[in-house]
C-alpha positions, 0 to 999 in steps of 0.5 A: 806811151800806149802800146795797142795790138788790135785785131786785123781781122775785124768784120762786123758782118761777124761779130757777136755784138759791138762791145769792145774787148780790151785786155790791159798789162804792163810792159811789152811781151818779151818772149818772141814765140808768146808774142807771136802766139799771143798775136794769132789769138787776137787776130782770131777774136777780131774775126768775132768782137772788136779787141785791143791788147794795150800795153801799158808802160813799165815803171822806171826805176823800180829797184828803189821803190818798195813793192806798194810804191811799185803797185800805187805807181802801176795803178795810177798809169792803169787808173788814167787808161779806164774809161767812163762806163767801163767794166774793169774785170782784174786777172787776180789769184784771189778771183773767180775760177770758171770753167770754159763754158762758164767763161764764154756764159761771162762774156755772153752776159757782160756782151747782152747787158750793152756795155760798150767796153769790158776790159781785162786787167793782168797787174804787174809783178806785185799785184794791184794797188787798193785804188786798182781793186777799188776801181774793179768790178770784178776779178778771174783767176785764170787758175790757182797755180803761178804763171808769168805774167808774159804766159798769163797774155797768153793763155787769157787770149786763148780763152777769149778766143774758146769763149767766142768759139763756144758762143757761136757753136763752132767745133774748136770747144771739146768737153 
């Protein structure tokens, strides 16, 4: 079972382009304050682009498999949710760290290239499997610290959000 959080707020009359945001996890947010805080951020970017959260399901039965069986099972649920032609873009420590406006400068170029779906992907709690990686087109380190996976959601859809502010010149971006 697919759990989608869609903008509510989708007005094409103000969308930057067509190309559909997608940010993809395992397992539901737990914390009711990151929920709530997570859903007023999707609300805002679909006053912007077309975005869905979708949750994956959380693999049953974990404590008797290893870490890789864990991460092989977690990618092949990942790996059935991609799409043809989508660019998968992996929330990995070892990706690429931007600033804001280099962010924003991302999506620009990913949203003029005409791509139609540019999907995020934040792992379970062992990583990606190779066949995940292998799949990737590219990945982003939100920072260099550890955060939960639960905050990750967070603070990855704020900064979509800062991004489409940034692309429209609106105040909320302070350098």
């Amino acid at each position: 079972m697919l759990l989608l959080c869609k903008s509510t707020n989708n007005r094409p009359s103000q969308q930057i382009q067509q190309m559909k945001i997608e940010l993809m996890a395992i397992g539901k947010t737990q914390s009711r304050y990151l929920a709530e805080g997570i859903q007023q951020y999707v609300d805002r970017i679909g006053h912007y682009v077309p975005f869905s959260l979708t949750i994956l399901p959380d693999i049953k039965a974990t404590k008797a498999l290893t870490e890789a069986q864990q991460k092989e099972r977690e990618g092949q649920v990942m790996l059935s949710a991609f799409q043809p032609g989508d660019a998968v873009v992996l929330l990995d420590e070892r990706g690429r760290e931007f600033t804001s406006r280099e962010f924003a400068g991302f999506i620009d170029k990913k949203m003029s290239s005409g791509l139609k779906r540019l999907v995020f992907v934040i792992g379970g709690p062992y990583g990606f499997s190779d066949a995940v990686y292998a799949r990737a087109d590219g990945k982003v380190s939100l920072s260099r610290m550890t955060f939960s996976h639960e905050m990750v959601r967070l603070f990855f859809v704020e900064q979509i959000y800062r991004a489409m502010t940034i692309l429209r010149g609106e105040p909320y971006h302070h350098d």
